[in-house]
Backbone as JSON Lines, residues from 0, in Angstrom:
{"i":0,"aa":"X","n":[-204.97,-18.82,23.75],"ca":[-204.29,-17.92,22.84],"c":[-205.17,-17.74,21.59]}
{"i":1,"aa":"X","n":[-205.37,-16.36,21.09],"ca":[-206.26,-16.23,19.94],"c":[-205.67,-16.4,18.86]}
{"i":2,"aa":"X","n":[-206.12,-16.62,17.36],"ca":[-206.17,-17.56,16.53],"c":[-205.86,-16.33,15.65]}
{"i":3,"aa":"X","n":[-206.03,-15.17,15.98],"ca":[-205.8,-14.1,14.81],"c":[-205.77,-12.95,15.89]}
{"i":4,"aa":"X","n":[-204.29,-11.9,16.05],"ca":[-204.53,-10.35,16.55],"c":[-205.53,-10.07,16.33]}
{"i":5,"aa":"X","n":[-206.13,-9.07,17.06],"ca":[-206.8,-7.98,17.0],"c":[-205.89,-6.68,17.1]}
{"i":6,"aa":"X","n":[-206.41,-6.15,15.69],"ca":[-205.18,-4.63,15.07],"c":[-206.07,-3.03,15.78]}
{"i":7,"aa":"X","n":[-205.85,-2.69,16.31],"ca":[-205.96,-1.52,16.94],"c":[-205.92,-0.61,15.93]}
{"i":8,"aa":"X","n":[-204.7,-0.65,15.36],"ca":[-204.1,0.64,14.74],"c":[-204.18,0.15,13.1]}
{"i":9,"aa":"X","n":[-203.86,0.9,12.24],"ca":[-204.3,0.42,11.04],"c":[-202.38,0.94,10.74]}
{"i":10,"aa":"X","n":[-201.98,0.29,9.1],"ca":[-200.99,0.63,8.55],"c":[-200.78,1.94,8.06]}
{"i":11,"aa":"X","n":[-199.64,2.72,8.12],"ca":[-199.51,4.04,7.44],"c":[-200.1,3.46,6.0]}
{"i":12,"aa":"X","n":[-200.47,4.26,5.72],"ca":[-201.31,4.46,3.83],"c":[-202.46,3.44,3.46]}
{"i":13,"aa":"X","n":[-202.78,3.0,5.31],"ca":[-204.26,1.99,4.79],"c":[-205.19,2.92,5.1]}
{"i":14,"aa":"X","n":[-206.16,3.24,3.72],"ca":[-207.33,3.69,3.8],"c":[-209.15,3.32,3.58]}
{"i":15,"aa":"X","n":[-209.97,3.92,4.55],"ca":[-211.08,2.9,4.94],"c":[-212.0,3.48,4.32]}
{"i":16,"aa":"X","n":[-213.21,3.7,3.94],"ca":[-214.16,4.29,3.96],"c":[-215.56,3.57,5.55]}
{"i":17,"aa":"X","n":[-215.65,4.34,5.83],"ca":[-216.8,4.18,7.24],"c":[-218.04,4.62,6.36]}
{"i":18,"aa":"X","n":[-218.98,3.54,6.65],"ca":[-220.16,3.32,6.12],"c":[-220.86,3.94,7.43]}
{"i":19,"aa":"X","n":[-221.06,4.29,8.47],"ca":[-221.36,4.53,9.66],"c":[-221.08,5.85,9.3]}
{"i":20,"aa":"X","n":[-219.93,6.42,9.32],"ca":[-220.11,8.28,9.68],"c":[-219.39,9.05,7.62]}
{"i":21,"aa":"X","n":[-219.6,8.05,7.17],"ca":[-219.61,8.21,5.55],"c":[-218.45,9.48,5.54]}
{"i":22,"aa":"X","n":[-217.17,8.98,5.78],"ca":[-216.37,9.71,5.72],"c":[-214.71,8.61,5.5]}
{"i":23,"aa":"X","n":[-213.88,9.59,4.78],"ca":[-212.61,8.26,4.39],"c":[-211.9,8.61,5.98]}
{"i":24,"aa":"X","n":[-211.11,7.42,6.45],"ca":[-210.51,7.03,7.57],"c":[-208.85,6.96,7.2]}
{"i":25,"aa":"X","n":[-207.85,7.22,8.11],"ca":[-206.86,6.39,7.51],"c":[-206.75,5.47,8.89]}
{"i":26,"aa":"X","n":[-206.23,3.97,8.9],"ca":[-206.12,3.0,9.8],"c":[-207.75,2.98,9.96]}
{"i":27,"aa":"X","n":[-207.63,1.36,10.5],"ca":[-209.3,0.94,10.43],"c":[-209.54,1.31,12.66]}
{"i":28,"aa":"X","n":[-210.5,2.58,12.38],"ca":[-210.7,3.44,13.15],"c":[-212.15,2.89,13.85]}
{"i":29,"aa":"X","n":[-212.9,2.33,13.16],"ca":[-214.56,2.01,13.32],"c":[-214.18,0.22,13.01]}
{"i":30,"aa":"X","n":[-214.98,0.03,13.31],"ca":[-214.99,-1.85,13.5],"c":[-215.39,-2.11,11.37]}
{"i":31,"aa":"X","n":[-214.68,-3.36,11.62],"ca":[-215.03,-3.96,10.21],"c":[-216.29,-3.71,9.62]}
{"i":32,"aa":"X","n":[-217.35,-4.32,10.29],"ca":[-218.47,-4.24,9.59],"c":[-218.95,-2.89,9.14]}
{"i":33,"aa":"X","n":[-218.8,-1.79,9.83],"ca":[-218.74,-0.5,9.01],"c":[-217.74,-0.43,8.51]}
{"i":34,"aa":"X","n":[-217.37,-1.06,7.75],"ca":[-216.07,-0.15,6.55],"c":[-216.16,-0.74,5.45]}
{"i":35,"aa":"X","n":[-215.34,-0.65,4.32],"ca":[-215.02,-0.72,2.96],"c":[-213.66,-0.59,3.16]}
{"i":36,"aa":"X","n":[-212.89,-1.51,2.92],"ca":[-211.26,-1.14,2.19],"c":[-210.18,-2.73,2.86]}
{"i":37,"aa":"X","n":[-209.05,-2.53,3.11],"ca":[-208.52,-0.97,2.93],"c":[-208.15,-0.83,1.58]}
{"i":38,"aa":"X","n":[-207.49,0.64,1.34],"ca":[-207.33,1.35,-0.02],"c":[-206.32,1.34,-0.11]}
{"i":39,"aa":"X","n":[-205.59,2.0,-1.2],"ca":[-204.81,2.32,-1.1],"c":[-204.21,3.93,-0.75]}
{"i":40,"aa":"X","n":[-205.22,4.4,-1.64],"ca":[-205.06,6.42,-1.45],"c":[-206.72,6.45,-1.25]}
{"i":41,"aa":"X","n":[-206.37,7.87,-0.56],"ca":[-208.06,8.28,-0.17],"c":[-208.69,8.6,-1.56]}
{"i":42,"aa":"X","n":[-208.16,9.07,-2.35],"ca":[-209.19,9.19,-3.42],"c":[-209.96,7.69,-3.75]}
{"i":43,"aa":"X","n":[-209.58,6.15,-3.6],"ca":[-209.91,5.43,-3.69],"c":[-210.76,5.32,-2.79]}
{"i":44,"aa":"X","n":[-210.3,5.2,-1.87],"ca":[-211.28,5.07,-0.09],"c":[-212.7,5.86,-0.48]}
{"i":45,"aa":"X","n":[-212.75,6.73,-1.13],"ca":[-213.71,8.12,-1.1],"c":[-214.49,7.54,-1.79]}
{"i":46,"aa":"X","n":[-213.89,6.95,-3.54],"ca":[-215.02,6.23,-4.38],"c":[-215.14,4.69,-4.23]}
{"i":47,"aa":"X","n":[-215.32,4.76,-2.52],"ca":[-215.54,3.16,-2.14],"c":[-217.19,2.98,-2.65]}
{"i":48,"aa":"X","n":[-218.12,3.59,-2.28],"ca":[-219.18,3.56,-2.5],"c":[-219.54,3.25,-3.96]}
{"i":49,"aa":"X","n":[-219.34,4.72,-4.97],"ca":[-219.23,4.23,-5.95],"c":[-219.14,2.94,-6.88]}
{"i":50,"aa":"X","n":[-217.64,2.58,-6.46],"ca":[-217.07,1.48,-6.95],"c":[-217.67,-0.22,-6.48]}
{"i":51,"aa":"X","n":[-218.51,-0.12,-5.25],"ca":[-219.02,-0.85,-4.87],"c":[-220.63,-1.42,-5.79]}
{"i":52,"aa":"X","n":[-221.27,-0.08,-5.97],"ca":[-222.15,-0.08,-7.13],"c":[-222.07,-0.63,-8.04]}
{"i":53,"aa":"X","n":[-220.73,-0.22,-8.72],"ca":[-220.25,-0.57,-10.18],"c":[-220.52,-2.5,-10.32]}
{"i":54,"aa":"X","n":[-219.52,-2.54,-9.09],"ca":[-219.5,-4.09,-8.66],"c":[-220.44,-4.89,-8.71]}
{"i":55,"aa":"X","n":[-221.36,-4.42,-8.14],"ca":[-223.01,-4.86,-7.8],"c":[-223.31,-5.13,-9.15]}
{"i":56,"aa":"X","n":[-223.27,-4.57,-10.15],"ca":[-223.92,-3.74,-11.8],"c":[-223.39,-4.96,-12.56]}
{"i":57,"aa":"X","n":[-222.1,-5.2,-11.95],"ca":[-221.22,-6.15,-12.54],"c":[-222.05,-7.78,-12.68]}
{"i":58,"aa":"X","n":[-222.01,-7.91,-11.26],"ca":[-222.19,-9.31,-11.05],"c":[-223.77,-9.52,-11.45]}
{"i":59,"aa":"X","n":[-225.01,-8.46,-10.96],"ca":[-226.57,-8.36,-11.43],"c":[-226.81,-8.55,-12.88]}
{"i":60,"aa":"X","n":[-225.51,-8.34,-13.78],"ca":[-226.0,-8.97,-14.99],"c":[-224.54,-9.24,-15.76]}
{"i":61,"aa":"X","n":[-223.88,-10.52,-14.71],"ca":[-223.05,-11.27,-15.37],"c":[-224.21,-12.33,-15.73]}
{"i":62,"aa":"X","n":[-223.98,-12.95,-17.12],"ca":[-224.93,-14.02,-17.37],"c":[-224.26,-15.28,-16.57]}
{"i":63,"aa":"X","n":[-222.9,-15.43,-16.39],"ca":[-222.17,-16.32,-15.64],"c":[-223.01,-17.2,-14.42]}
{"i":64,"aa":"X","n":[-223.77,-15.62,-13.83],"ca":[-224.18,-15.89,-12.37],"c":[-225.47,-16.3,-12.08]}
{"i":65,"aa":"X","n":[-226.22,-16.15,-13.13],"ca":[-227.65,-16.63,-13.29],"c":[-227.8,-18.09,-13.21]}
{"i":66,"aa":"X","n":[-228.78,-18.72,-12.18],"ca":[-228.89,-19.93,-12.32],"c":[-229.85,-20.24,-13.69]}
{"i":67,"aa":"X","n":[-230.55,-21.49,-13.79],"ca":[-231.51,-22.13,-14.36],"c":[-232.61,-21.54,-13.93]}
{"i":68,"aa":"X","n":[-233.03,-21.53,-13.14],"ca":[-234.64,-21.03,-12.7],"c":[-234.88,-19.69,-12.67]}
{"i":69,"aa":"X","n":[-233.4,-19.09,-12.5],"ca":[-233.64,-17.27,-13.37],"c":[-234.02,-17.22,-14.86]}
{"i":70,"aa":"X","n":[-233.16,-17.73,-15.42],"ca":[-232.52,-18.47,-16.9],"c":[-234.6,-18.43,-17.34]}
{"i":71,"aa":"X","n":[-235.02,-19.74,-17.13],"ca":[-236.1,-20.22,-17.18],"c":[-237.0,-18.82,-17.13]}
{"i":72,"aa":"X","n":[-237.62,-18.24,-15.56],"ca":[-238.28,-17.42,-16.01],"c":[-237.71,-16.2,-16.84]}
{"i":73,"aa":"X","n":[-236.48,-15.89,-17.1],"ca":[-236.18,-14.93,-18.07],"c":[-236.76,-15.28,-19.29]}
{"i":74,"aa":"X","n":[-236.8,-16.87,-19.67],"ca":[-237.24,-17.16,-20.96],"c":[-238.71,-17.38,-21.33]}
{"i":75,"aa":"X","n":[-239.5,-17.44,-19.98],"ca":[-240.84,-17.29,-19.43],"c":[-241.57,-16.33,-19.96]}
{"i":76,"aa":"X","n":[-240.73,-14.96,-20.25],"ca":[-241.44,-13.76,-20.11],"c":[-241.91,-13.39,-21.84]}
């Protein structure tokens, strides 16, 4: 017996973005690893990309996340 369903069908108002055919989905239509979500509304789903960036922007210069040996050569320079 498996340890977790496998969902076929996705929920009314779950929305995906597909990294594969770069288009918003509703229900997860394409396998996990191509997607982003789920969303809530497609306008979200749509600025999955976007918002993923932002994220990136976020964490690339949280000082939080920097070890010592970044730290170091940052202070190197």
């Amino acid at each position: 017996m498996p340890l977790f369903k496998k969902r076929t069908v996705g929920k009314p108002g779950e929305w995906y973005y597909c990294l594969e055919h770069k288009k918003v989905e509703e229900g997860p239509d394409c396998p996990g690893k191509d997607r982003f979500g789920p969303y809530a509304t497609p306008e979200e789903a749509r600025r999955a990309m976007e918002t993923a960036a932002d994220r990136n922007l976020e964490w690339d210069t949280d000082p939080r996340w920097r070890d010592k040996a970044q730290q170091q050569d940052a202070d190197d320079e």
